[in-house]
N, CA, C and O atoms as a Tripos MOL2 file, in Angstrom:
@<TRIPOS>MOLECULE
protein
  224   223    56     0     0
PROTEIN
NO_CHARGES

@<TRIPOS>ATOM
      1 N           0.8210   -1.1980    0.0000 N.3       1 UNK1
      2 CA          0.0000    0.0000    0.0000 C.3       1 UNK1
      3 C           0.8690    1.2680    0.0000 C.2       1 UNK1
      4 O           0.5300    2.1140   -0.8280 O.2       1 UNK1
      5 N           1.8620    1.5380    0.7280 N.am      2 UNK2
      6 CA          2.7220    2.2650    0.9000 C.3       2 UNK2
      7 C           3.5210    2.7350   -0.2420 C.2       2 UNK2
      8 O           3.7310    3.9260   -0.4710 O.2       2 UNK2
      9 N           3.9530    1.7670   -0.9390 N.am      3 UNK3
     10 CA          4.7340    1.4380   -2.5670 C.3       3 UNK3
     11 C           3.7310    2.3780   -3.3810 C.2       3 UNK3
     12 O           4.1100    3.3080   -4.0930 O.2       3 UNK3
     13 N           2.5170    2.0430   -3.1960 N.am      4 UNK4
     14 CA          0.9240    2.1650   -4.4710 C.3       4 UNK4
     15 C           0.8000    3.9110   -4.3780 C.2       4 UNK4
     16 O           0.6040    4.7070   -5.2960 O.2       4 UNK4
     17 N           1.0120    4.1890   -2.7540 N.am      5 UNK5
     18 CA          1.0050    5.7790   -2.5690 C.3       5 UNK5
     19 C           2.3210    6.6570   -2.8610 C.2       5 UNK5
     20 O           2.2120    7.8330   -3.2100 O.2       5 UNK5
     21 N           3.1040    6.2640   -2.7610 N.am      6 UNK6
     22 CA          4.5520    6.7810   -3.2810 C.3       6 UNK6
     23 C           4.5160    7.0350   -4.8830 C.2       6 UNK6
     24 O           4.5390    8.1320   -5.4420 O.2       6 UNK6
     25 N           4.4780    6.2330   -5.2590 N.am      7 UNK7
     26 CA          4.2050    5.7290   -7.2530 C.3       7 UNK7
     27 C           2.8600    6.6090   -7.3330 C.2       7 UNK7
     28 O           2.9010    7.2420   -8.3880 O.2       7 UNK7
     29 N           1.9060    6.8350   -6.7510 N.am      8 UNK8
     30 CA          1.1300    8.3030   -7.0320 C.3       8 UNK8
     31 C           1.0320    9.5820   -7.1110 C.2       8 UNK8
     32 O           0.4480   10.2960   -7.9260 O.2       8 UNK8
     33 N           1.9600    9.9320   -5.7410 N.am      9 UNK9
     34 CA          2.9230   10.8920   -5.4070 C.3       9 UNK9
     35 C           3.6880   11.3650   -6.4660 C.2       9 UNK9
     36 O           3.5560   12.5460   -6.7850 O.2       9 UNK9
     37 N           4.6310   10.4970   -7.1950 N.am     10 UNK10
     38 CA          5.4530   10.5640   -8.0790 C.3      10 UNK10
     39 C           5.1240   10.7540   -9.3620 C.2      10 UNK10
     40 O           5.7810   11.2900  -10.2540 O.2      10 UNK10
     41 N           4.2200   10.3480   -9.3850 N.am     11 UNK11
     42 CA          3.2130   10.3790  -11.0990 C.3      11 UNK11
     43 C           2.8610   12.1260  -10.8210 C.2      11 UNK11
     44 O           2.8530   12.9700  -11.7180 O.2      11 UNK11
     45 N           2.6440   12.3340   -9.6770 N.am     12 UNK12
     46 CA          1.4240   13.8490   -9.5190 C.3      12 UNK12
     47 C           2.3100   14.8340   -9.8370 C.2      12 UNK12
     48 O           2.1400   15.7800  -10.6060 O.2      12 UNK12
     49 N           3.8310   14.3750   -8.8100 N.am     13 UNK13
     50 CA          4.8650   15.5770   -9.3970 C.3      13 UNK13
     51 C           5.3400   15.7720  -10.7340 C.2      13 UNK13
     52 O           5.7500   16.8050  -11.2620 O.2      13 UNK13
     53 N           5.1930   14.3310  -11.3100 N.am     14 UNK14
     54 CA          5.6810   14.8240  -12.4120 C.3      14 UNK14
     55 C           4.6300   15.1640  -13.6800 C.2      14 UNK14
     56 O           4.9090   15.6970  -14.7540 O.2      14 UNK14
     57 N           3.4820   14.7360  -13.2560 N.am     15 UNK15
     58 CA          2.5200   15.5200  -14.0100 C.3      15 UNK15
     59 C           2.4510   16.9690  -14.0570 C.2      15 UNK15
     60 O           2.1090   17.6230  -15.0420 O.2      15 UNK15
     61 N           2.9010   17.5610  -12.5930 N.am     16 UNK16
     62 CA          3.2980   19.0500  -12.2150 C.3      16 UNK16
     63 C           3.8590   19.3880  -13.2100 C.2      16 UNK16
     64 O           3.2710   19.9610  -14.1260 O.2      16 UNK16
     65 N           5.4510   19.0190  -13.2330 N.am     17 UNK17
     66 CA          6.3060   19.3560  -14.0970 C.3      17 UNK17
     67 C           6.1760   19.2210  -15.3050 C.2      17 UNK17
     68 O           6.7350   20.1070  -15.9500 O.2      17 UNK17
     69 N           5.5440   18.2960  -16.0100 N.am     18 UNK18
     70 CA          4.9610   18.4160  -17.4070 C.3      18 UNK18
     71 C           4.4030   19.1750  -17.6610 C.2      18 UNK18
     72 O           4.6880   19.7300  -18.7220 O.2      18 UNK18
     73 N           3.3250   19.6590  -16.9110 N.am     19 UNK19
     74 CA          2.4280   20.9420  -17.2400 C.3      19 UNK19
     75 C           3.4050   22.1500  -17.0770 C.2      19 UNK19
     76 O           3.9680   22.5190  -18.1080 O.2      19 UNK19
     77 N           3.6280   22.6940  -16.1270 N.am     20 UNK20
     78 CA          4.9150   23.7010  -16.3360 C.3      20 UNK20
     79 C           5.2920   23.7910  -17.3230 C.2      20 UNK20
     80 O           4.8070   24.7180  -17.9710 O.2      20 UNK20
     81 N           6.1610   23.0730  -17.8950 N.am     21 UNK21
     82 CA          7.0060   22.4980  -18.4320 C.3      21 UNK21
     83 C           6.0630   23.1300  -20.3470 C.2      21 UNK21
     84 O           6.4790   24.1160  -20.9550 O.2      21 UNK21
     85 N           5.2210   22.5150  -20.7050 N.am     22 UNK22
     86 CA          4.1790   22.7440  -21.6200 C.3      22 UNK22
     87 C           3.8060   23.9320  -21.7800 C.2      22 UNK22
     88 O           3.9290   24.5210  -22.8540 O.2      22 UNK22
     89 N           3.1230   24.6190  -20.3710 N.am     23 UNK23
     90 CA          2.9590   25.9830  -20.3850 C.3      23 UNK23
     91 C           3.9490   26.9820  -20.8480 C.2      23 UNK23
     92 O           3.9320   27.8890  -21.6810 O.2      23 UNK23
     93 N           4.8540   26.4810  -19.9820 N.am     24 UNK24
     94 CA          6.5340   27.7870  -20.3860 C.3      24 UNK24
     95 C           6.7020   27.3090  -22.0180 C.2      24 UNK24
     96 O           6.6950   28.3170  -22.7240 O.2      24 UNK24
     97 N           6.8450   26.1010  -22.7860 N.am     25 UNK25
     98 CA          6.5000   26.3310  -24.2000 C.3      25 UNK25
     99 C           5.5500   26.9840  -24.9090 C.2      25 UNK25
    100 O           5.8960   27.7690  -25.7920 O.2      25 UNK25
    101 N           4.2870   26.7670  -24.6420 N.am     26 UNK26
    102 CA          3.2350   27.5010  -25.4300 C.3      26 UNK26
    103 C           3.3620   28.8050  -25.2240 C.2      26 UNK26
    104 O           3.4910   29.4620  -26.2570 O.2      26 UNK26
    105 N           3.3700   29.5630  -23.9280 N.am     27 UNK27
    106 CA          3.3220   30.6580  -23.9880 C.3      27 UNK27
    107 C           4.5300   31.2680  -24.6100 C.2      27 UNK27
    108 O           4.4130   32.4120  -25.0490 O.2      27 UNK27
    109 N           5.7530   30.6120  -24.7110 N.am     28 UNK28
    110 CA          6.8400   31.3010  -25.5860 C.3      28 UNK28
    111 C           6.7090   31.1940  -27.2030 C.2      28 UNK28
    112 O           7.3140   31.8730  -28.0330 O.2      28 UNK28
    113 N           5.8530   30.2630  -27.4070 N.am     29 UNK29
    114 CA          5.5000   30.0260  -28.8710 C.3      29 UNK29
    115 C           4.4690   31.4460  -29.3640 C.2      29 UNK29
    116 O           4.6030   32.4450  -30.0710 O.2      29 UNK29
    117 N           3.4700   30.8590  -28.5650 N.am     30 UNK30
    118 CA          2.3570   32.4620  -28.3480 C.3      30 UNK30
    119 C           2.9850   33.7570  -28.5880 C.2      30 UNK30
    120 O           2.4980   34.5510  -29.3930 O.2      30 UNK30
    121 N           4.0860   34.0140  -27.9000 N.am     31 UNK31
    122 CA          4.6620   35.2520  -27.2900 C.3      31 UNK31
    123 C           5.6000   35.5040  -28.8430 C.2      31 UNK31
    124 O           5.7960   36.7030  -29.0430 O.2      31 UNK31
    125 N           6.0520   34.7920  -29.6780 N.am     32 UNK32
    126 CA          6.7810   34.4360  -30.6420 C.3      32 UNK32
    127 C           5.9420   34.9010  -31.8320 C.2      32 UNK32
    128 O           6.1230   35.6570  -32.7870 O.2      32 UNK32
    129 N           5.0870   34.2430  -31.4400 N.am     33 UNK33
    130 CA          3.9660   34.5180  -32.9600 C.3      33 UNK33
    131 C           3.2000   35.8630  -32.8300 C.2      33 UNK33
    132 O           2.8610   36.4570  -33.8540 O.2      33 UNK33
    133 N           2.8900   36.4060  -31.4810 N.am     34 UNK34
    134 CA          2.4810   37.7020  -31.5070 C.3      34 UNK34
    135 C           3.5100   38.9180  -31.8620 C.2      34 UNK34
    136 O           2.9810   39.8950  -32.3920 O.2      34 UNK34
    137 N           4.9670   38.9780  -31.6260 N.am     35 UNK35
    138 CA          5.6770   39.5920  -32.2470 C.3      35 UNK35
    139 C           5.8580   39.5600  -33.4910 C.2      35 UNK35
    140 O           5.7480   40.6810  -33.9880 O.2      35 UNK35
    141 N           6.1200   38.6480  -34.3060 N.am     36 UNK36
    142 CA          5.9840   38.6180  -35.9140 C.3      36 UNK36
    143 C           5.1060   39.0050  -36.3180 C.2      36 UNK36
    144 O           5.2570   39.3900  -37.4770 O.2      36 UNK36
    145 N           3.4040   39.2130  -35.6260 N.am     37 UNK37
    146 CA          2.3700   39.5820  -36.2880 C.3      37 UNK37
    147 C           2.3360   41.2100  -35.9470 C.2      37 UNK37
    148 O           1.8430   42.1730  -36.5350 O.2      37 UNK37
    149 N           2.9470   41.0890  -34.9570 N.am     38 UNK38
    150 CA          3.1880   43.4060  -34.5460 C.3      38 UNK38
    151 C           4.2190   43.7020  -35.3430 C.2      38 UNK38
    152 O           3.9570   44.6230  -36.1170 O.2      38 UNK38
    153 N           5.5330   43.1590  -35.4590 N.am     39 UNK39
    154 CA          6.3120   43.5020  -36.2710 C.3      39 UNK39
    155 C           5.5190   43.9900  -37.5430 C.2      39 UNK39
    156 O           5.3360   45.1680  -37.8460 O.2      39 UNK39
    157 N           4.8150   42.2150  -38.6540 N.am     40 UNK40
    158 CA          4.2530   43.1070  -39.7540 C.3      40 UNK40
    159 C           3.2960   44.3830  -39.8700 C.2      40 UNK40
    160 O           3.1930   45.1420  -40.8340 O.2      40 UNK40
    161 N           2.7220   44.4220  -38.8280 N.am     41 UNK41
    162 CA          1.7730   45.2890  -39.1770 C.3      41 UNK41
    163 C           2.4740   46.6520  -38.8630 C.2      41 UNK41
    164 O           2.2490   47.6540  -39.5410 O.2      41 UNK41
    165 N           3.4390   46.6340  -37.6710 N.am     42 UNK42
    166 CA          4.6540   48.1340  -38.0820 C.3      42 UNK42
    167 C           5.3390   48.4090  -39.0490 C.2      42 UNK42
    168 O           5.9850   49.4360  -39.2590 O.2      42 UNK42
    169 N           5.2150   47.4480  -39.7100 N.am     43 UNK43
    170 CA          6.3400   47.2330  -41.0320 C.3      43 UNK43
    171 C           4.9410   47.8070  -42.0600 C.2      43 UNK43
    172 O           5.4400   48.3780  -43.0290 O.2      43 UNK43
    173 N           3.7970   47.8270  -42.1280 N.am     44 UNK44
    174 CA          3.2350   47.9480  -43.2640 C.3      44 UNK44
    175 C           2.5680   49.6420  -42.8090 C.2      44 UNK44
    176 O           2.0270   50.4200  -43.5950 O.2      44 UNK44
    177 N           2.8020   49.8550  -41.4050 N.am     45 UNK45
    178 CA          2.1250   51.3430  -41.1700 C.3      45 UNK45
    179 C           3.5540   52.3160  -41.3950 C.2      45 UNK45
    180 O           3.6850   53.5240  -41.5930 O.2      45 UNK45
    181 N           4.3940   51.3650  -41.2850 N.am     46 UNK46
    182 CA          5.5640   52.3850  -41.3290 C.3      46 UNK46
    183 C           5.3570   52.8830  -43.1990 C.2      46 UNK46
    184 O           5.6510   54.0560  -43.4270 O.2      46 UNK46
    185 N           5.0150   52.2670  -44.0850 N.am     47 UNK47
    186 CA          5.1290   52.6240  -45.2940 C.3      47 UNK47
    187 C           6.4960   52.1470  -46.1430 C.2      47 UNK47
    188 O           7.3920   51.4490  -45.6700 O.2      47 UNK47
    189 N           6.4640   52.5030  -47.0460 N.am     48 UNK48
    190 CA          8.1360   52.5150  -48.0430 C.3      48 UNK48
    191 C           8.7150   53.2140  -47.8810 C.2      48 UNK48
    192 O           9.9220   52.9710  -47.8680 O.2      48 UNK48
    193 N           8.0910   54.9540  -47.5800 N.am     49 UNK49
    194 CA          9.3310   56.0780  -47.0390 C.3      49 UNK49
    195 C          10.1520   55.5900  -46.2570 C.2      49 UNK49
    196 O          11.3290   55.9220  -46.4000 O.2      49 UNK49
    197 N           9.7690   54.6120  -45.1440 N.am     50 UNK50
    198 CA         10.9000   54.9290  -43.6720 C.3      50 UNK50
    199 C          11.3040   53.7340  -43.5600 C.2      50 UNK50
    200 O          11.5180   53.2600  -42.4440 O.2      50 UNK50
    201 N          11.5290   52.8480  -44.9680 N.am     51 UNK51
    202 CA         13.1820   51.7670  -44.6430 C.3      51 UNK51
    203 C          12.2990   50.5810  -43.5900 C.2      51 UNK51
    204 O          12.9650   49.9400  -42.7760 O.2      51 UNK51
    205 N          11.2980   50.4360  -43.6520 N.am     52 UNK52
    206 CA         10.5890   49.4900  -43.1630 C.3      52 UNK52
    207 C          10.9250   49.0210  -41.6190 C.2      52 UNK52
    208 O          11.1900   47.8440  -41.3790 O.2      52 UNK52
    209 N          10.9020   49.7610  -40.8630 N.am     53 UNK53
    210 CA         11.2230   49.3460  -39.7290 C.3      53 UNK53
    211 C          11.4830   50.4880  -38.7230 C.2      53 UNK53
    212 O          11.8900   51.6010  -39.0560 O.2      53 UNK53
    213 N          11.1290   49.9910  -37.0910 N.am     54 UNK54
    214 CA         11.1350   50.9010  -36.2720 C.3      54 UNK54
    215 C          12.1050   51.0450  -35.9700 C.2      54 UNK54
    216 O          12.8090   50.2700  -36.6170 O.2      54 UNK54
    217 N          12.9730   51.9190  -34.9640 N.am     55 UNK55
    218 CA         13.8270   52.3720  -34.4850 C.3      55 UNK55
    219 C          14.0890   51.8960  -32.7620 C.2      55 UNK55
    220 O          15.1180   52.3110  -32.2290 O.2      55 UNK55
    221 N          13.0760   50.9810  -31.9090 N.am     56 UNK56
    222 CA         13.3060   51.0720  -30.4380 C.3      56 UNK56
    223 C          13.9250   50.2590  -30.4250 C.2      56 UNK56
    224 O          14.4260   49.8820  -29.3660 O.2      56 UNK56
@<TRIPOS>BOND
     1     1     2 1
     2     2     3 1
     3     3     4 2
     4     3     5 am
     5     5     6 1
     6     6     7 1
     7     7     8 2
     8     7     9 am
     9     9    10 1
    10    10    11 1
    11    11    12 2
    12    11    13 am
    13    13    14 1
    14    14    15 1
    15    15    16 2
    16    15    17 am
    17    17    18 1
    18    18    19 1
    19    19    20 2
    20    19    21 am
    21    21    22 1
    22    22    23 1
    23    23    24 2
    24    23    25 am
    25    25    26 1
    26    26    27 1
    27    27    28 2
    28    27    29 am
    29    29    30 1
    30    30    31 1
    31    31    32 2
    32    31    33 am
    33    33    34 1
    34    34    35 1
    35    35    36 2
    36    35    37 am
    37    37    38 1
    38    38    39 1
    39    39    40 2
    40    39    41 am
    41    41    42 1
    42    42    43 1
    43    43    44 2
    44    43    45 am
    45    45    46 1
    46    46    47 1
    47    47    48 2
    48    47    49 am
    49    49    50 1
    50    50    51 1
    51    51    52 2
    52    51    53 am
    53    53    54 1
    54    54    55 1
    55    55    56 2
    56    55    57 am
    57    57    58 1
    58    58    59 1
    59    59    60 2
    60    59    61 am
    61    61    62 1
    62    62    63 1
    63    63    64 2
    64    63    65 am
    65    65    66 1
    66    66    67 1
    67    67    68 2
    68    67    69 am
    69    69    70 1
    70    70    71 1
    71    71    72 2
    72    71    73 am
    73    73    74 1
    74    74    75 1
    75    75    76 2
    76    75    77 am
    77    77    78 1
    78    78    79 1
    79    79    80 2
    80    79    81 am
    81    81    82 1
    82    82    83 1
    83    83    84 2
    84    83    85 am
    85    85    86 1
    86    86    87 1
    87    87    88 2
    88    87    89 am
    89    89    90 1
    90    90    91 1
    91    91    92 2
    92    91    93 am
    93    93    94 1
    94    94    95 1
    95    95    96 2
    96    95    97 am
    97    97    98 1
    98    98    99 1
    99    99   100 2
   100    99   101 am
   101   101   102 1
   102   102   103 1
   103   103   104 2
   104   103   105 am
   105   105   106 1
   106   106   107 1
   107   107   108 2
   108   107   109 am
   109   109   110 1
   110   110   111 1
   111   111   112 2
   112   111   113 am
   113   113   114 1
   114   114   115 1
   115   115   116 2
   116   115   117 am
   117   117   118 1
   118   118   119 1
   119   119   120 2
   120   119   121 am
   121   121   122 1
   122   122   123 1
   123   123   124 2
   124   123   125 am
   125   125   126 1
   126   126   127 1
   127   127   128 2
   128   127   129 am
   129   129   130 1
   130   130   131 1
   131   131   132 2
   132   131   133 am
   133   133   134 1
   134   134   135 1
   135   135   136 2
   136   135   137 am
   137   137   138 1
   138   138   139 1
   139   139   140 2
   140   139   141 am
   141   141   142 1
   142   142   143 1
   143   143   144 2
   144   143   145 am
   145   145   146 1
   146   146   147 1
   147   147   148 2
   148   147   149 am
   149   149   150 1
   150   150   151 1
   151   151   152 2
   152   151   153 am
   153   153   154 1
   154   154   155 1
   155   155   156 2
   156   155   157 am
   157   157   158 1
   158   158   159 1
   159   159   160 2
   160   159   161 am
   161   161   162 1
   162   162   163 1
   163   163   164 2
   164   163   165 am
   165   165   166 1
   166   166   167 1
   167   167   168 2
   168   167   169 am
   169   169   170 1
   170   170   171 1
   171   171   172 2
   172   171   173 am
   173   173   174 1
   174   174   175 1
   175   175   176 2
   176   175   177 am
   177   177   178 1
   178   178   179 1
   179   179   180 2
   180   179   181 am
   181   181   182 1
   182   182   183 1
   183   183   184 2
   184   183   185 am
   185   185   186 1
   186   186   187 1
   187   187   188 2
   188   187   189 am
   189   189   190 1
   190   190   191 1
   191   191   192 2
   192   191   193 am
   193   193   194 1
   194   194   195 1
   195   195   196 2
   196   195   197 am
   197   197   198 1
   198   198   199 1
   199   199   200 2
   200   199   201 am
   201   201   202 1
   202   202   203 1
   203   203   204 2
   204   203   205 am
   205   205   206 1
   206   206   207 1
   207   207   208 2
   208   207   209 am
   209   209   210 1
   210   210   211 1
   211   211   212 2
   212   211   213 am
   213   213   214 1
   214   214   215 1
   215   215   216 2
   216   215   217 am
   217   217   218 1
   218   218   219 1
   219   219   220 2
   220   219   221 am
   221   221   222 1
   222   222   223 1
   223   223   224 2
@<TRIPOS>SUBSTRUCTURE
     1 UNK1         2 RESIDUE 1 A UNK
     2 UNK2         6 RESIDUE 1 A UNK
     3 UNK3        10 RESIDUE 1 A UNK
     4 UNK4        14 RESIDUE 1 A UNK
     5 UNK5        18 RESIDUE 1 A UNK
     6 UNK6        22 RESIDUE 1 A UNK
     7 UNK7        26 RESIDUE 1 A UNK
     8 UNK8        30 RESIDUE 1 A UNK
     9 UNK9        34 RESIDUE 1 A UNK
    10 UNK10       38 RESIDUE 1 A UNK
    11 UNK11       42 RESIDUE 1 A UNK
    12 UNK12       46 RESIDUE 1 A UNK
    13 UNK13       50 RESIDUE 1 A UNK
    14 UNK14       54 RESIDUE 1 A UNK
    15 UNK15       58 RESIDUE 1 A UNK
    16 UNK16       62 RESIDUE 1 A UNK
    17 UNK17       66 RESIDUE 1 A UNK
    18 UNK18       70 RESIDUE 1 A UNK
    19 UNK19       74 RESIDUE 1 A UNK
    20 UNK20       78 RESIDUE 1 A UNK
    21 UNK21       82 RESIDUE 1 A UNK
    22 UNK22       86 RESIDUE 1 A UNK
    23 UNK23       90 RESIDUE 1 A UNK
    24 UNK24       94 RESIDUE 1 A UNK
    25 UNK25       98 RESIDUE 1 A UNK
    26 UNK26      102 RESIDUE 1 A UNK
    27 UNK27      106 RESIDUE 1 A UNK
    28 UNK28      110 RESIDUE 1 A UNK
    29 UNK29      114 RESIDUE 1 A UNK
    30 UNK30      118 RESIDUE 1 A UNK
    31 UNK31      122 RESIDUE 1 A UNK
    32 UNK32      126 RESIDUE 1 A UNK
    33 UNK33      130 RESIDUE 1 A UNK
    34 UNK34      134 RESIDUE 1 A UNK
    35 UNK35      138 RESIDUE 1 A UNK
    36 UNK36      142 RESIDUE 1 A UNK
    37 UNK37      146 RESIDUE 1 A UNK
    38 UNK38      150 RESIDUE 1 A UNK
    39 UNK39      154 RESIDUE 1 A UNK
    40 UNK40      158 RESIDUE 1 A UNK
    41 UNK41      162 RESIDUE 1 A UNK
    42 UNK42      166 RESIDUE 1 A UNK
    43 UNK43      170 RESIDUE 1 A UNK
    44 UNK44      174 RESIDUE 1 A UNK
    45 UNK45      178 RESIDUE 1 A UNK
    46 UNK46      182 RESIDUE 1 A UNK
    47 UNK47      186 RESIDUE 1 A UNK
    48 UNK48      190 RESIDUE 1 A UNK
    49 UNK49      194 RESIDUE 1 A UNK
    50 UNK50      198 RESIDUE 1 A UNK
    51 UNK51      202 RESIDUE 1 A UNK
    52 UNK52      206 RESIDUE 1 A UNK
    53 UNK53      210 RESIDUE 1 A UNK
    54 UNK54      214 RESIDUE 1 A UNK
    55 UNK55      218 RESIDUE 1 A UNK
    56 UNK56      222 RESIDUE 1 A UNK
């Protein structure tokens, strides 16, 4: 019984850490794809005069 609760324990933490683990990917993927999509759209308000791109 003791063994059965340990090996549950152990499954839970590392289910923890998987999720973490998942989250800190997606949201850097997320965070990835929302910059490329602000980039273009600064890139298309900036126009052709100004060399396509911001300055910060």
């Amino acid at each position: 019984m003791d063994a059965m609760i340990s090996l549950l324990v152990m499954v839970f933490y590392l289910a923890i850490i998987a999720f973490i683990i998942w989250f800190a990917i997606t949201l850097i993927t997320t965070n990835k794809e929302r910059n490329r999509l602000l980039k273009e759209i600064s890139n298309k308000l900036d126009g052709p005069g100004h060399g396509g791109g911001s300055n910060f």
